[in-house]
TIGU-242612 format. One record per atom (N, C-alpha, C): residue number from 1; residue in three letters; x, y, z negated. Coordinates in nm, 2 decimals. Atoms other than C-alpha are relative to their C-alpha. Example, Ala and Ser with C-alpha at 12.3 -4.5 7.8 and 13.67 -1.06 7.14 Angstrom:
! TIGU-242612
ATOM pos code     c1     c2     c3
ATOM   1  ALA   0.09  -0.12   0.00
ATOM   1  ALA   1.23  -0.45  -0.78
ATOM   1  ALA   0.09   0.12   0.00
ATOM   2  SER  -0.09  -0.11   0.00
ATOM   2  SER   1.37  -0.11  -0.71
ATOM   2  SER  -0.08   0.11  -0.08
This chain:
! TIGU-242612
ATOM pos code     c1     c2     c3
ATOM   1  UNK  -0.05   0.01  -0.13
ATOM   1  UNK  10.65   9.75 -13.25
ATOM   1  UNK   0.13   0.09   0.02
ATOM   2  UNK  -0.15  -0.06   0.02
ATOM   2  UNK  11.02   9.86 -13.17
ATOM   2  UNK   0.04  -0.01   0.13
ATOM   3  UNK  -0.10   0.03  -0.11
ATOM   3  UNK  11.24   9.89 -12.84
ATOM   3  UNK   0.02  -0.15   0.01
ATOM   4  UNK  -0.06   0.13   0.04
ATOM   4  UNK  11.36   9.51 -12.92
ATOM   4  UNK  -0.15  -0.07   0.05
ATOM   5  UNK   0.16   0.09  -0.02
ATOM   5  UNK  10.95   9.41 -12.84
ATOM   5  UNK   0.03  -0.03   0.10
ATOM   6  UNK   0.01  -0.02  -0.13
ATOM   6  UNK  11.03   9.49 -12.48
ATOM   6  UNK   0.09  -0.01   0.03
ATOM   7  UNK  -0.11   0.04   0.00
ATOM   7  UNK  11.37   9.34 -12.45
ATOM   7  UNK  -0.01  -0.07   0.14
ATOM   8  UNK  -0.01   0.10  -0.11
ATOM   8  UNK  11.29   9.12 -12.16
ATOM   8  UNK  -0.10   0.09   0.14
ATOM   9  UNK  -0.01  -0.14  -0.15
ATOM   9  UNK  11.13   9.44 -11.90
ATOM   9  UNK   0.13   0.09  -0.04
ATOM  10  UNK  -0.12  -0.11  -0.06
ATOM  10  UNK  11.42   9.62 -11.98
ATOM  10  UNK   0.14  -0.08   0.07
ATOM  11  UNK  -0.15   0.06  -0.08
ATOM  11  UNK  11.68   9.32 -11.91
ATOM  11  UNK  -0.05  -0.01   0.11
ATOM  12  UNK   0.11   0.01  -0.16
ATOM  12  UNK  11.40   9.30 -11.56
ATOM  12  UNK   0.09   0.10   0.05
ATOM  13  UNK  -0.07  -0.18  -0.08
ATOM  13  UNK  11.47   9.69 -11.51
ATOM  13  UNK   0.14   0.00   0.07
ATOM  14  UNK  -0.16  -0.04  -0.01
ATOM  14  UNK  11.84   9.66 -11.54
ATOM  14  UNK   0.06  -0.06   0.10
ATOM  15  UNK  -0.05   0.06  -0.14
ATOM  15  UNK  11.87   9.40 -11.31
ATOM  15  UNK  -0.03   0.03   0.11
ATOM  16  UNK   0.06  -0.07  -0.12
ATOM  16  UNK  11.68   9.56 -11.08
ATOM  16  UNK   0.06   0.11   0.05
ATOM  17  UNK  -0.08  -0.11  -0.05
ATOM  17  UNK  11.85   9.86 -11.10
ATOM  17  UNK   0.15  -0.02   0.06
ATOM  18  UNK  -0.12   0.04  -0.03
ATOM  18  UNK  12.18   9.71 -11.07
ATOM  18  UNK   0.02  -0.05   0.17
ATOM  19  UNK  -0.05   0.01  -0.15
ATOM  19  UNK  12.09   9.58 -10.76
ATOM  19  UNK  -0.06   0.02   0.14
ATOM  20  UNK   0.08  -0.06  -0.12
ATOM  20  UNK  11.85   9.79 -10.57
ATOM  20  UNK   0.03   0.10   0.02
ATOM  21  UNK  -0.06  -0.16   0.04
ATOM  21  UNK  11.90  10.14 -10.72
ATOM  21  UNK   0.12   0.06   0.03
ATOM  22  UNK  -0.10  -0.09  -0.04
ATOM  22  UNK  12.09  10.39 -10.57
ATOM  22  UNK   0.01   0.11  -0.09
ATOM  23  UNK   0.01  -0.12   0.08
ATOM  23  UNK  12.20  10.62 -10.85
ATOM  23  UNK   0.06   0.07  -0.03
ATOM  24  UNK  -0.09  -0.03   0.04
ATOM  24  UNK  12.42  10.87 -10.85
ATOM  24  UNK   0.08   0.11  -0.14
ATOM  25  UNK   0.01  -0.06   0.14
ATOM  25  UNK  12.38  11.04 -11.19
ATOM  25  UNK   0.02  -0.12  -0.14
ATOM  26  UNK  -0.03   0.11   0.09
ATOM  26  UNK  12.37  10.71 -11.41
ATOM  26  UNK   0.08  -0.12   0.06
ATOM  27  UNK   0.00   0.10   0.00
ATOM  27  UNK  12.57  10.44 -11.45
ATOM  27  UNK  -0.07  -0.13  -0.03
ATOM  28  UNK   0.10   0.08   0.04
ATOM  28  UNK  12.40  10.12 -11.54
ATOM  28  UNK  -0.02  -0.03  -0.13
ATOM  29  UNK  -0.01   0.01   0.13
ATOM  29  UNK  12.53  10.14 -11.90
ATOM  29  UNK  -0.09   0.11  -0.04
ATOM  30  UNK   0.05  -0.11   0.02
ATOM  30  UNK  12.40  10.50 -11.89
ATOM  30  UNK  -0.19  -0.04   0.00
ATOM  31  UNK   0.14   0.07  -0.01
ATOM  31  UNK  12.05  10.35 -11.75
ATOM  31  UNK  -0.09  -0.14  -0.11
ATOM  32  UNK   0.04   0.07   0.08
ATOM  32  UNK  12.02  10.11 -12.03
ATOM  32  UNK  -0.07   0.03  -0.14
ATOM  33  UNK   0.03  -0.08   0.11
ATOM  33  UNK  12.05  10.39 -12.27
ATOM  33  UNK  -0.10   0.04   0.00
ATOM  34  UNK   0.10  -0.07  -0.03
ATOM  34  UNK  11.81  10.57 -12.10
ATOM  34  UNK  -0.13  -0.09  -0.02
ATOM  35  UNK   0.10   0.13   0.02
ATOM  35  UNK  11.56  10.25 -12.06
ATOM  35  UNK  -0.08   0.03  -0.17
ATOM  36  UNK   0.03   0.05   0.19
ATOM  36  UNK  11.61  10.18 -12.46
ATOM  36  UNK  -0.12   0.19  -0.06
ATOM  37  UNK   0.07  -0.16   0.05
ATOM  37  UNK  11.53  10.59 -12.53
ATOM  37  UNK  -0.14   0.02   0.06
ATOM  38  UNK   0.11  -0.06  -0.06
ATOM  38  UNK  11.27  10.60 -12.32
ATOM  38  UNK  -0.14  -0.16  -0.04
ATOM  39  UNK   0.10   0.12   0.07
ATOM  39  UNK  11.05  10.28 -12.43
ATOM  39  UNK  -0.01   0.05  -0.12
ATOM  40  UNK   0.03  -0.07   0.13
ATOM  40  UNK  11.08  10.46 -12.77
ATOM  40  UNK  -0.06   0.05   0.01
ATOM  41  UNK   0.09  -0.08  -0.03
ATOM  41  UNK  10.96  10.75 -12.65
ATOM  41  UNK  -0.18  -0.03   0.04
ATOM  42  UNK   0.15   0.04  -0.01
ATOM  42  UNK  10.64  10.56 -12.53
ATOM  42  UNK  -0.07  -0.05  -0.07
ATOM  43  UNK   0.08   0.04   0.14
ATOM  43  UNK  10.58  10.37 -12.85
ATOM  43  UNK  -0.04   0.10  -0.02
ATOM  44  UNK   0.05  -0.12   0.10
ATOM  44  UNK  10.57  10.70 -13.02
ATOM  44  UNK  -0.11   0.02   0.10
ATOM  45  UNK   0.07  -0.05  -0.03
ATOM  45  UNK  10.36  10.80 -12.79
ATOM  45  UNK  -0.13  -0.07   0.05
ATOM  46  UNK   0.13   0.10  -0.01
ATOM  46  UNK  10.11  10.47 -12.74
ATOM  46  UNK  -0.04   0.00  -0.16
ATOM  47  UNK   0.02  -0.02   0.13
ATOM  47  UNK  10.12  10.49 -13.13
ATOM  47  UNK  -0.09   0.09  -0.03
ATOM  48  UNK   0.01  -0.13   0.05
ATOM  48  UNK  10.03  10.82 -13.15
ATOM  48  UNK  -0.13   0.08   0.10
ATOM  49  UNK   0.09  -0.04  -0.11
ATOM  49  UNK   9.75  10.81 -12.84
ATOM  49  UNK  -0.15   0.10  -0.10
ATOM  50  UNK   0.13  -0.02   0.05
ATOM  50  UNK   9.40  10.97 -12.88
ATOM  50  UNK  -0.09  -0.10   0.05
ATOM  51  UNK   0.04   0.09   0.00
ATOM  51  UNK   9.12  10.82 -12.91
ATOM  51  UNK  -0.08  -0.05   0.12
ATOM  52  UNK   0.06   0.05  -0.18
ATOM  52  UNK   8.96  10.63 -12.56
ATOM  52  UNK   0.15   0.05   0.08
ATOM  53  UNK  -0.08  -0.01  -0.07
ATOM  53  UNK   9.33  10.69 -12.42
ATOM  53  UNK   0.04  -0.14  -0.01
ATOM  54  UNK  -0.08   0.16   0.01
ATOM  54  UNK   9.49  10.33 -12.32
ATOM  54  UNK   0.16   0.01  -0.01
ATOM  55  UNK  -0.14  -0.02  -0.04
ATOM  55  UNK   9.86  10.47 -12.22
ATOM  55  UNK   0.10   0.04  -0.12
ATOM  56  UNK  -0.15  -0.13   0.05
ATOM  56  UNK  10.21  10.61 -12.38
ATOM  56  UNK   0.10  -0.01   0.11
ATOM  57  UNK  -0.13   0.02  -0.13
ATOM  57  UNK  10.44  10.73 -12.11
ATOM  57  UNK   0.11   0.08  -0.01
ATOM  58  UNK  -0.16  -0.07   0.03
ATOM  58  UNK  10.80  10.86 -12.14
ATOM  58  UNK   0.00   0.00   0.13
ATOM  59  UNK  -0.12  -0.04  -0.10
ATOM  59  UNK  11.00  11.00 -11.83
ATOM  59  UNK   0.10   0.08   0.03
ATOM  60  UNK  -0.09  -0.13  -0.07
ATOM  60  UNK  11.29  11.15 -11.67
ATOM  60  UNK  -0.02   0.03   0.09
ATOM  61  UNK   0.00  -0.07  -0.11
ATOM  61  UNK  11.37  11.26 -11.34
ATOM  61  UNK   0.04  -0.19   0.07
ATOM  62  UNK  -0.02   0.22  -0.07
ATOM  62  UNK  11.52  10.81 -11.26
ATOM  62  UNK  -0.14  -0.07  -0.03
ATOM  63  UNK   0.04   0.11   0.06
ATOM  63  UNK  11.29  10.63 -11.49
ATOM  63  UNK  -0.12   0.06  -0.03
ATOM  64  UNK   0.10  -0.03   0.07
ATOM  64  UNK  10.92  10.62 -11.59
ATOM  64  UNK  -0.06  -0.13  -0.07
ATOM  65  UNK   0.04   0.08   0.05
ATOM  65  UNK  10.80  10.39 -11.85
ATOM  65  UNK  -0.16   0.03  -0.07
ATOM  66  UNK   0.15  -0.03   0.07
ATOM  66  UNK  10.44  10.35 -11.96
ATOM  66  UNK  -0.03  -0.17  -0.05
ATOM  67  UNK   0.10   0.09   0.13
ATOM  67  UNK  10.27  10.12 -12.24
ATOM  67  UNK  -0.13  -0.02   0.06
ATOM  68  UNK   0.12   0.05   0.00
ATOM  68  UNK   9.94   9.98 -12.16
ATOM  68  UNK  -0.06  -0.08  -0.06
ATOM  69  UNK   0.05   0.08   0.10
ATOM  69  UNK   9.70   9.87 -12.36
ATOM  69  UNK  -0.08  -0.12   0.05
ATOM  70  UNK  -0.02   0.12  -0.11
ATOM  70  UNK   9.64   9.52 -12.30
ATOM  70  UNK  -0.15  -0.09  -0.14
ATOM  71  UNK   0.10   0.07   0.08
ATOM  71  UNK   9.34   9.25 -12.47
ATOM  71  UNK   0.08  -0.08  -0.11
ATOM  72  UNK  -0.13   0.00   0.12
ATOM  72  UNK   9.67   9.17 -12.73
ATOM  72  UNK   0.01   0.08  -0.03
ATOM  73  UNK  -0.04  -0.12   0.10
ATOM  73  UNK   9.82   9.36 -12.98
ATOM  73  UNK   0.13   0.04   0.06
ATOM  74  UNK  -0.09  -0.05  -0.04
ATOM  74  UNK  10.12   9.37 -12.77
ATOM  74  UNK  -0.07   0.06   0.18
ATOM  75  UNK   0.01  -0.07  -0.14
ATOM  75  UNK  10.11   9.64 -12.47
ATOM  75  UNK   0.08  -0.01   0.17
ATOM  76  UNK  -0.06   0.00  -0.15
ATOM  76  UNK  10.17   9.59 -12.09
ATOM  76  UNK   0.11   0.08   0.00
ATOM  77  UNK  -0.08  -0.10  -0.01
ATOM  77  UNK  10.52   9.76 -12.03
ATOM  77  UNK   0.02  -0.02   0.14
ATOM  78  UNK  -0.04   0.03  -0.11
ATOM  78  UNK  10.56   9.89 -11.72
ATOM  78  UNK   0.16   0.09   0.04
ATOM  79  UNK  -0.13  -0.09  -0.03
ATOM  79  UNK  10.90  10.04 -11.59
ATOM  79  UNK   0.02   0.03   0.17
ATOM  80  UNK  -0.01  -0.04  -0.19
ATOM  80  UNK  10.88  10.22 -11.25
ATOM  80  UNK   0.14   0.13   0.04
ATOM  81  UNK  -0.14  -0.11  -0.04
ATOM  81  UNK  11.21  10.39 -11.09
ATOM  81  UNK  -0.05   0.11   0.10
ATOM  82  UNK   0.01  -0.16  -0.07
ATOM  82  UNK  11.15  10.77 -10.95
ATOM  82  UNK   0.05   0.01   0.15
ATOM  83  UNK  -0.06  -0.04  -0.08
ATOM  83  UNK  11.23  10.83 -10.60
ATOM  83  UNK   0.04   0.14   0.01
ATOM  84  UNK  -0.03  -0.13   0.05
ATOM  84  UNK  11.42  11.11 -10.58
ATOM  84  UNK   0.17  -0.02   0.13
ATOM  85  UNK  -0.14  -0.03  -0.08
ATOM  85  UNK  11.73  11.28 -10.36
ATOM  85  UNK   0.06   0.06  -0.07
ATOM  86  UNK  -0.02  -0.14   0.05
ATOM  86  UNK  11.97  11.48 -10.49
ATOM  86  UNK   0.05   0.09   0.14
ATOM  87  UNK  -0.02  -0.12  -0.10
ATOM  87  UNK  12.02  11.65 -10.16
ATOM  87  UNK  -0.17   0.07   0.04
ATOM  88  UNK   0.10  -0.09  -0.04
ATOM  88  UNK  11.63  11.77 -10.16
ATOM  88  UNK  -0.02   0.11  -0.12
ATOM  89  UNK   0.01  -0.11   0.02
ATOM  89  UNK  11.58  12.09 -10.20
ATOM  89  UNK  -0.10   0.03  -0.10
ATOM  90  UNK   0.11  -0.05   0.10
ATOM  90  UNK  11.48  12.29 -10.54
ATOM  90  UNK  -0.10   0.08   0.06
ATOM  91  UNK   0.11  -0.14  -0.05
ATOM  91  UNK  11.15  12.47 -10.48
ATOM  91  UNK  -0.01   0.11  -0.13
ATOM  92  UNK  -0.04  -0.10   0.05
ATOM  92  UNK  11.22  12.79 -10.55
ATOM  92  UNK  -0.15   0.05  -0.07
ATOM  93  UNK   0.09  -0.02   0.08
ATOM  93  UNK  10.94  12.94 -10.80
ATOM  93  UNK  -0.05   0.14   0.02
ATOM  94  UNK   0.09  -0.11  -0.06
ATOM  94  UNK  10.69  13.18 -10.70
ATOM  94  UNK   0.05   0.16  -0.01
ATOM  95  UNK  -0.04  -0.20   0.00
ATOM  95  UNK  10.83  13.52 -10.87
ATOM  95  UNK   0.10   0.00   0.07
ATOM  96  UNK  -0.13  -0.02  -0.02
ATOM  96  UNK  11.18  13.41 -10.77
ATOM  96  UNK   0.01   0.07   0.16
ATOM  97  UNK   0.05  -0.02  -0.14
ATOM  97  UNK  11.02  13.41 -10.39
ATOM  97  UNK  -0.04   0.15  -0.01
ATOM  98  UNK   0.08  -0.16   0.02
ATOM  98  UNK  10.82  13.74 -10.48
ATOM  98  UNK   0.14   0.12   0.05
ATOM  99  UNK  -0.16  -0.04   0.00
ATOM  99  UNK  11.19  13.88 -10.58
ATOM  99  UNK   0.03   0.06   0.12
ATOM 100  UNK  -0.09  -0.01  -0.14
ATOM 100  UNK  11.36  13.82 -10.24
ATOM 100  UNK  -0.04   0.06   0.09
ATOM 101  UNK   0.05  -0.08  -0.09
ATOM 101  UNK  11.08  13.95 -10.06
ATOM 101  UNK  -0.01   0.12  -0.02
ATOM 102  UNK   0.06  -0.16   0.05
ATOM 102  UNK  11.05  14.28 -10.23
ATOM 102  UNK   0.10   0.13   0.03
């Protein structure tokens, strides 16, 4: 199984992104790369499952891709896009908070 299995959800993805997705960190050449890297990352990791686990899931902060195991030897790919802002706000981390108050 190789990136190339899953050639036809990622040309899905790309279209989709191209013309739904608001993104201002990737381009769509960028998002393809990402795509391709990140369906690797979930072979390796549907390859590499334990045992009674069905999944492999890669993500970033845009993209989540998960593998599922399907009644075939090839796996369900799904490709789900992140909602996300970049104007919301980091949550600041418990000591950092402690910190400020102290």
């Amino acid at each position: 199984m190789t990136v190339e299995t899953f050639k036809v959800e990622i040309a899905e993805a790309l279209r989709t992104y191209d013309k739904f997705v608001v993104c201002l960190d990737k381009t769509p050449e960028d998002m393809e790369k990402s795509l391709q890297s990140l369906v690797e990352k979930a072979i390796k990791a549907y390859e590499n499952r334990g045992p009674g686990l069905r999944h492999g899931i890669a993500l970033d902060r845009e993209v989540t891709v998960i593998l599922s195991q399907s009644d075939t030897d090839r796996p369900l790919c799904g490709v789900y896009f992140n909602l996300s802002s970049p104007y919301h706000k980091q949550r600041t981390s418990r000591t950092a908070r402690q910190h400020e108050g102290a």
